[in-house]
PALO-269973 format. One record per residue: z, x, y of N, C-alpha, C, CB in turn; residue number from 1. Coordinates in steps of 0.2 Angstrom, whole numbers, plus 5000, padded with zeros to 4 digits. Atoms other than C-alpha are relative to their C-alpha. Glycine has a CB too. Example, Ala and Ser with C-alpha at 12.3 -4.5 7.8 and 13.67 -1.06 7.14 Angstrom:
BEGIN
5000; 5004; 4994; 5039; 5062; 4978; 5000; 5004; 5006; 5006; 4995; 5000; 1 $
4999; 4996; 4994; 5036; 5068; 4995; 5003; 4996; 5005; 4993; 5002; 5002; 2 $
//
This chain:
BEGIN
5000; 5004; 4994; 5000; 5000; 5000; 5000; 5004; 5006; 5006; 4995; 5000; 1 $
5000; 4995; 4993; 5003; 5013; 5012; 4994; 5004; 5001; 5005; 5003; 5000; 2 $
5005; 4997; 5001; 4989; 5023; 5008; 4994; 4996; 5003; 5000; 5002; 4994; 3 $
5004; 5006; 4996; 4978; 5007; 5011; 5002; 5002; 5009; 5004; 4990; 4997; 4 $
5000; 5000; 4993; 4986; 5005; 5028; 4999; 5008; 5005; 5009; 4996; 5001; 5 $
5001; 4993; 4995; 4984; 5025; 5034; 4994; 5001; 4999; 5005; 5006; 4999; 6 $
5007; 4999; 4998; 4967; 5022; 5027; 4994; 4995; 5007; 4996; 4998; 4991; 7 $
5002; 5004; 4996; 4964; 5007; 5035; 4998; 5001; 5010; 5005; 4996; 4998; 8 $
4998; 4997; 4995; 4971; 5015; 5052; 4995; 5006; 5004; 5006; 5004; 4998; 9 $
5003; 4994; 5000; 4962; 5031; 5051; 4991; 4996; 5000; 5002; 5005; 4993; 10 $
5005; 5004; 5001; 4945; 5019; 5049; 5000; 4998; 5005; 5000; 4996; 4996; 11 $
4995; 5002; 4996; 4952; 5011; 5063; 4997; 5004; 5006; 5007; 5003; 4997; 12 $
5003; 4992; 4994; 4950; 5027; 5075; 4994; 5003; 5001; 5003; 5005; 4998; 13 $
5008; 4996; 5001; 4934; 5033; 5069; 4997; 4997; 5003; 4996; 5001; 4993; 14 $
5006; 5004; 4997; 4925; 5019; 5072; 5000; 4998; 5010; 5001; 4991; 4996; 15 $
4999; 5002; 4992; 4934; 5015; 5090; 4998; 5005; 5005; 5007; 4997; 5001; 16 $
4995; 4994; 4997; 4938; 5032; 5098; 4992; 5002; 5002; 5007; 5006; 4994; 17 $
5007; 4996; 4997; 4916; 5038; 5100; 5000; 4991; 5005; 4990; 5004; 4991; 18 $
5004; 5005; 4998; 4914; 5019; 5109; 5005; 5000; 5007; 4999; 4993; 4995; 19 $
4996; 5000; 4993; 4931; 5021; 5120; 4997; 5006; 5004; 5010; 5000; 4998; 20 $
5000; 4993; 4994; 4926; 5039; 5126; 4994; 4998; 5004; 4998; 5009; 4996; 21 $
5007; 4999; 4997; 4908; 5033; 5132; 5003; 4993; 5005; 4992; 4998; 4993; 22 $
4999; 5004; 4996; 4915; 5020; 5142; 4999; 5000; 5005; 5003; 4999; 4998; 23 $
5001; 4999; 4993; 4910; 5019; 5162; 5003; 4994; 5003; 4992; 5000; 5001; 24 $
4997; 5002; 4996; 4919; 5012; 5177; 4993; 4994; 5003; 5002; 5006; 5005; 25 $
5004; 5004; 4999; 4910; 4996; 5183; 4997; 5003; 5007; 5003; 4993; 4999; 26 $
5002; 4998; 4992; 4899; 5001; 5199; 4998; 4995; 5003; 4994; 5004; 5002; 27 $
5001; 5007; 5000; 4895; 4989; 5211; 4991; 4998; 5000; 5004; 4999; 5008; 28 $
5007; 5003; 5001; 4876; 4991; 5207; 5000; 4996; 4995; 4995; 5006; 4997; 29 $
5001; 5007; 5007; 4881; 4981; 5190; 5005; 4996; 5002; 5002; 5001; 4991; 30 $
4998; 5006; 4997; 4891; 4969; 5200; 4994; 4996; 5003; 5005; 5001; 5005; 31 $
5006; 5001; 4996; 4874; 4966; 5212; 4994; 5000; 4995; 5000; 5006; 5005; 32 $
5008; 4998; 5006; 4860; 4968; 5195; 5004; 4994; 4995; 4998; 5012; 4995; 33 $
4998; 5004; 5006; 4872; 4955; 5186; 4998; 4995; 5000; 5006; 5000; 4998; 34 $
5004; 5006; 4999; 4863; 4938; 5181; 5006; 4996; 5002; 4995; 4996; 4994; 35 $
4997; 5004; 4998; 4871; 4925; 5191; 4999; 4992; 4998; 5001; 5003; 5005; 36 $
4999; 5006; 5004; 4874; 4905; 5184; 5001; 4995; 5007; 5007; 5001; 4995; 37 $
4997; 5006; 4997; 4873; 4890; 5195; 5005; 4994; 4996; 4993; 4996; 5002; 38 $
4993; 5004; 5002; 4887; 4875; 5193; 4994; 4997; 4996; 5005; 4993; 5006; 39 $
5002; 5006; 5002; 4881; 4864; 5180; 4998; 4996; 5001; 5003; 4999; 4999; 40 $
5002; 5008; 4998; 4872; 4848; 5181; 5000; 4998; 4992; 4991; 4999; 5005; 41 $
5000; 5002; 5006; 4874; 4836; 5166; 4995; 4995; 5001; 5006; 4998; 4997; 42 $
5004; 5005; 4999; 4861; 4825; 5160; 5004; 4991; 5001; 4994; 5001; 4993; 43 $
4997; 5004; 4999; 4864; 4806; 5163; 5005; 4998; 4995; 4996; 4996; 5002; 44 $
4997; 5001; 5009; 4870; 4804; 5144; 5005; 5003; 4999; 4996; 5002; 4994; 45 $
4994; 4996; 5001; 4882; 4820; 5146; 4997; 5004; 4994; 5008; 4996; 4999; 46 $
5002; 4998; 5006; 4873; 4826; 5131; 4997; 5009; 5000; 4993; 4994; 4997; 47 $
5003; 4993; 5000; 4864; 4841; 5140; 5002; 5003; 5008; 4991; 5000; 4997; 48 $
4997; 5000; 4994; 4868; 4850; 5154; 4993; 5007; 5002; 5009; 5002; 5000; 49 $
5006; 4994; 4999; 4856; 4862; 5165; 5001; 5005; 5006; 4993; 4996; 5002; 50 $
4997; 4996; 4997; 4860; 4878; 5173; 4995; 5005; 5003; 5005; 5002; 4997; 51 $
5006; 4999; 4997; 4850; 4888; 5184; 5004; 5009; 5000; 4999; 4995; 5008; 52 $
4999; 4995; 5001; 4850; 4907; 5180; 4998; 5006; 5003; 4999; 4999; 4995; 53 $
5002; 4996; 4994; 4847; 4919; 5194; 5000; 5010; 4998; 5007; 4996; 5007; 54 $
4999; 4992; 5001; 4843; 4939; 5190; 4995; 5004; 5006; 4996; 5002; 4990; 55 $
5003; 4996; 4996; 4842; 4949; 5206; 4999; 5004; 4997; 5002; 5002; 5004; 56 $
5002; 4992; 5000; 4835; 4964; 5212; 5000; 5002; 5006; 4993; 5002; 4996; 57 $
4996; 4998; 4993; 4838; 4974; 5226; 4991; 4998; 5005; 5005; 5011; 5001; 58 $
5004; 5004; 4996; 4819; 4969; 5231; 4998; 4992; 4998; 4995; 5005; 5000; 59 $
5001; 5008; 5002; 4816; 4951; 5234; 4993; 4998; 4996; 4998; 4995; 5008; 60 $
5007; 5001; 5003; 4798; 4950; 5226; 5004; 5002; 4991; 4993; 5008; 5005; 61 $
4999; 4998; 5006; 4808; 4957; 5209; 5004; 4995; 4998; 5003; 5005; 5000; 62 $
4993; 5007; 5003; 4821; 4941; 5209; 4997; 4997; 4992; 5000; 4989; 5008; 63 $
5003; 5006; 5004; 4819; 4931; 5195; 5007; 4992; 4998; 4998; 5006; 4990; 64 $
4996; 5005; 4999; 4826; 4914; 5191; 4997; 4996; 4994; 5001; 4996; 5008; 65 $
5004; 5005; 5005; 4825; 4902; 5175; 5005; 4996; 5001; 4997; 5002; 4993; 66 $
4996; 5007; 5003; 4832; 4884; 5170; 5001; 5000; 4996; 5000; 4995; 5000; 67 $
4996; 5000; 5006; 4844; 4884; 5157; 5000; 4994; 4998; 5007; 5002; 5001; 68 $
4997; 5007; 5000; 4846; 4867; 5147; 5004; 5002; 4993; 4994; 4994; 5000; 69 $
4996; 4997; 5004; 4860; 4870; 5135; 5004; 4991; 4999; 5006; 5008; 5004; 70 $
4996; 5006; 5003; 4869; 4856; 5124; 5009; 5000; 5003; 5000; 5001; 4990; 71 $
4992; 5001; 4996; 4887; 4851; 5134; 5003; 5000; 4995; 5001; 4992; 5005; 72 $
4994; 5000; 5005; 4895; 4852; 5117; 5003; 5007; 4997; 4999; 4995; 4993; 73 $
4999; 4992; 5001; 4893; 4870; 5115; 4996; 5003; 4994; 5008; 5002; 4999; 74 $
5004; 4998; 5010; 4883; 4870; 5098; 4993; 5003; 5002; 4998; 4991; 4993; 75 $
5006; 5001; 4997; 4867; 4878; 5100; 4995; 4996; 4996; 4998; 5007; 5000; 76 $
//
């Protein structure tokens, strides 16, 4: 049992410890380049809902923008 849990452990570490070191400080370029979500609109039924999916860029000509329609119960 213990052998399990110090293999377990050790597995554990391997796997996590190369994904924690590579990790980066958020900048504010990936605040500003992050797609952004309009409120919600539900259809009249409540069944579906449609959202509006906005992906700057720092030039206007590069924006892009599509409509979401996604089931309001969460299931895809």
């Amino acid at each position: 049992m213990l052998r399990t849990t110090i293999a377990a452990c050790i597995l554990t570490l391997a796997t996590t410890w190369p994904a924690a070191a590579q990790q980066q400080a958020i900048t504010h370029e990936d605040v500003w380049l992050s797609k952004r979500l309009s409120a919600p609109v539900l259809s009249p039924d409540g069944t579906w809902a449609a959202v509006q999916v906005t992906e700057p860029a720092y030039a206007e000509t590069g924006q892009t923008s599509d409509l979401w329609l996604v089931a309001s119960d969460g299931l895809p």
